[in-house]
N, C-alpha and C positions, 0 to 999 in steps of 0.2 A: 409470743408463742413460737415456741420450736419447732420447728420443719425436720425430718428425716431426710439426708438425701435420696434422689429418686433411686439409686441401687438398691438402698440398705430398705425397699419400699415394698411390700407383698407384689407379686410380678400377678396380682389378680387382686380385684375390690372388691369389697362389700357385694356391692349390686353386680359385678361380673360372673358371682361365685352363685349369688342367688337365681339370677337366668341361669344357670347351668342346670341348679339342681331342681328349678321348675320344670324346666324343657325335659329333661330324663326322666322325671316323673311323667310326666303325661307322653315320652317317646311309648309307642307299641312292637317298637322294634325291628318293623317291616324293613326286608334290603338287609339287614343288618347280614354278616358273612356266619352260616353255622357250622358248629363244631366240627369237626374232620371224626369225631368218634361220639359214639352213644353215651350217654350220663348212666352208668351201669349202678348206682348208687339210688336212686330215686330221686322224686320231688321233694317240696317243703314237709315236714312233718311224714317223711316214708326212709327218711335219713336210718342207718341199726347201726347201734353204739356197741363197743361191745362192753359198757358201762350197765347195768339192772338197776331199772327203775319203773316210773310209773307211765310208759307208754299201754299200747295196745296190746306188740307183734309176741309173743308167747315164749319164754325160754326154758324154763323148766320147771319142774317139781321138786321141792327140797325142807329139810326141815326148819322147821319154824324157828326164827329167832328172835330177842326180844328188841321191838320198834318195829317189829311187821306188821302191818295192816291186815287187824282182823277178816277183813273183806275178802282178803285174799288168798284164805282159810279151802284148803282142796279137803273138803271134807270127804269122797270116797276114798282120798289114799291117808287121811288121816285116819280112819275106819280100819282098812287094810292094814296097815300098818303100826299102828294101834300108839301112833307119837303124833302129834300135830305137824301136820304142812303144810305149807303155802305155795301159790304159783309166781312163780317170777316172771315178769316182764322185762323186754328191752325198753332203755331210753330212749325218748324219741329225740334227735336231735336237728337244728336250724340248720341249714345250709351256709358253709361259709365264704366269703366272695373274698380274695387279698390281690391288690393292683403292688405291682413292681412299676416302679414309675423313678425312671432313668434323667435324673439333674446334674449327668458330669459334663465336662467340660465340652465337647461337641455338642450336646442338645442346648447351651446356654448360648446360642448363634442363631440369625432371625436377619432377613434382609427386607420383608416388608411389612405387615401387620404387625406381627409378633415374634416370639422367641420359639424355638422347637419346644422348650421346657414349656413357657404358657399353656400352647395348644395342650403338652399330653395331661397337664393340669385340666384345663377344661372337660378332654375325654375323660378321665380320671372321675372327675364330679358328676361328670352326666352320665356315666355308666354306673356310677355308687347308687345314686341318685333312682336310675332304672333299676338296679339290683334288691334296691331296701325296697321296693314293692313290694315283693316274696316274703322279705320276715327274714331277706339274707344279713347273715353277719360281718362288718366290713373292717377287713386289715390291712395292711399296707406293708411292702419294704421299698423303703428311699433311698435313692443311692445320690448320697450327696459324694463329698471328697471323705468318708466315713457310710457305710450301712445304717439304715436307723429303721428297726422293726415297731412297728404302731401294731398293739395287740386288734381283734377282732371286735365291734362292738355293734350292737344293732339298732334300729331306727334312725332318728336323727342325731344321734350322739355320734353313731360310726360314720354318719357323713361329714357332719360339722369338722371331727378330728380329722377325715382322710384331709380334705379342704383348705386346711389350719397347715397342714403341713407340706402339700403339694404347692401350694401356693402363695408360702412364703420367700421372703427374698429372697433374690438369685443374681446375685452380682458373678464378673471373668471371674475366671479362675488361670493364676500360675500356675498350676498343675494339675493333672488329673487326681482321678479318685485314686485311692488306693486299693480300689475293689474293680477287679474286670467282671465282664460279663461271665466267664465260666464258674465266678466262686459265688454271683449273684443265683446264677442257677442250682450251684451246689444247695446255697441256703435254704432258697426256697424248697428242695425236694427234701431238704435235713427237717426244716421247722412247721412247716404247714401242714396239715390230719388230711388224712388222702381223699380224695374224695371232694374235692375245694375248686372251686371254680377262680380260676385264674386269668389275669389280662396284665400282657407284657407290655409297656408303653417305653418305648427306646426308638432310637435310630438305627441301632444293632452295627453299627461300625464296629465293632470287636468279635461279632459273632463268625466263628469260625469252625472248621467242617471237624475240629478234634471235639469239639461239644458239642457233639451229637447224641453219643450217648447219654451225657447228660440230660439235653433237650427231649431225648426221645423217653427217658423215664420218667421225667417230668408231666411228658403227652399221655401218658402209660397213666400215672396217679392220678391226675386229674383234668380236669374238662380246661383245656387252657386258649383263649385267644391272644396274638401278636398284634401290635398295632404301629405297626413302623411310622415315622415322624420325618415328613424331608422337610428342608426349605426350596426355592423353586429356583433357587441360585446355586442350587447343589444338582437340581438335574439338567439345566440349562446355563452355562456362562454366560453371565449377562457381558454386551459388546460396553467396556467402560476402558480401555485404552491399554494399558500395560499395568499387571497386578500380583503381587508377589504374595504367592499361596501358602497356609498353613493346614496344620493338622492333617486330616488323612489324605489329602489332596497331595502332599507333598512328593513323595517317591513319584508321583507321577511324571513331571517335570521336574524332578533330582537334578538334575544335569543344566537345567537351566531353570530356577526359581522364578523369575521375574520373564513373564509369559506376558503374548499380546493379546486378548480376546478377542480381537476382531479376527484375529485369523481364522480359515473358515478349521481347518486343520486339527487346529487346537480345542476349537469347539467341538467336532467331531469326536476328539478323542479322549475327551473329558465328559462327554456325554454317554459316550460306549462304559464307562469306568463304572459311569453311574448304576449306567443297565446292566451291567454283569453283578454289580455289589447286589444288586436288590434281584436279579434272577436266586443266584447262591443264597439268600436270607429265604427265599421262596421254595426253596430245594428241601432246605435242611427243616424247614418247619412242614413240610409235606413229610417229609421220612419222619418226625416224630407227631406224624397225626395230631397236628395244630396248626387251626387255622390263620391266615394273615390279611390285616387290610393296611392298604397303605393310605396315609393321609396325609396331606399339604400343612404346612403350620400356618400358611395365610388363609385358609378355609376357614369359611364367618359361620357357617351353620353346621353343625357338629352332627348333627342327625342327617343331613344331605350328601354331608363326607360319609357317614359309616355305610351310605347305601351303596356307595362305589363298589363296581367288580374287584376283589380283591386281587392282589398281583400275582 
């Protein structure tokens, strides 16, 4: 029998994928960080399309055509009128839930448990998971080294595929995605029906103060949570002796790559870098009325992390 190597191996199991989606089923949500705006759109089944079908909410009077439901037969203004009419209704429509769930090349880094990418896989499942309670519809965009939109599907079909794809293998990468966060956000406000409950799962290393507007239209369309991803080696240098940094660490120490972490100096000021990235991630999603929590990727209980104060 052939073995897969462990890269080319879903970066989540069977049974990893199934705790996730039992535990979101049965989460109630409590702690969880709310919205920064009202859901001006309504509940389940209070959704108004501007499609005419067989909901409730009332749209017009108009004349009859053939495949109208006799039922629906306004006999005083057919009377009036002296032509047959019917009443139109709006369609009522499901609520739809789509997770942006960020697998470039910084979230594919993990210095204890797991990988940044793992954990937002896990939240990813366990908020599908919470969401398909409602009767919401679940979509997805991946941002691997390519975009990949997974259409909208409900019950356990939309979970099983969001699941199938978030946590599929996740080998390095030589290079980044070809897609930055600002054209990630562009998509989502291009492709998604307004009104759509959204949840950003990233590091947000790219997120910068020029895609704000974007950010903030996106706050604007729809009801959207953040859910920033650190590892604990990104907010604290661990003391491991002289270490030659990569990726966005770099400019920092420009001048001098190969850094000692026991200095107390250097830990100070790798630490400051951290807390300013994530105060500015925290700015920019307050100006587009969206909320943020920030989670650990070696956080074992996914529902304990989302009760955290949000940053």
């Amino acid at each position: 029998m052939k073995f897969k190597p462990l890269i080319q191996q879903p970066i989540l199991n069977h049974q990893a994928i199934t705790e996730c989606i039992q535990q979101g089923h049965h989460w109630n949500g409590i702690g969880f960080s709310s919205p920064l705006r009202e859901f001006r759109h309504g509940k389940f089944g209070e959704l108004t399309s501007q499609q005419q079908g067989g909901g409730i909410d009332f749209s017009e009077t108009r004349a009859y055509q053939a495949g109208d439901e006799p039922r629906h037969i306004n006999w005083r203004a057919t009377a009036r009128t002296g032509r047959p009419q019917v009443r139109v209704f709006h369609k009522d429509l499901s609520p739809s839930c789509y997770f942006l769930i960020d697998r470039r090349a910084s979230m594919r880094f993990g210095t204890r448990t797991r990988l940044k990418v793992t954990q937002a896989a896990r939240l990813a499942i366990f908020l599908a998971s919470w969401e398909a309670k409602n009767g919401t519809e679940l979509g997805s965009l991946i941002l691997n080294k390519t975009p990949q939109w997974n259409p909208a599907m409900s019950g356990q079909q939309g979970i099983y595929q969001l699941a199938q794809f978030a946590s599929s293998s996740c080998p390095p990468l030589d290079t980044d995605s070809a897609i930055d966060m600002k054209h990630a956000l562009a998509l989502l406000t291009e492709q998604i029906p307004q009104g759509s409950y959204i949840y950003l799962l990233s590091d947000f290393y790219d997120l910068e103060e020029e895609m704000l507007p974007q950010l903030y239209k996106l706050g604007q369309q729809h009801i959207v949570r953040a859910i920033g991803i650190y590892d604990s080696a990104e907010q604290h240098l661990p003391k491991a002796g002289h270490l030659h940094l990569l990726w966005n660490q770099q400019d920092i120490f420009q001048h001098n790559p190969l850094i000692d972490t026991r200095d107390a100096s250097v830990q100070n000021k790798y630490r400051m870098v951290f807390e300013q990235k994530q105060l500015k991630i925290k700015h920019l999603c307050e100006k587009a009325e969206i909320s943020l929590t920030s989670v650990c990727s070696h956080a074992d209980s996914i529902s304990s992390a989302l009760q955290v104060a949000s940053l």
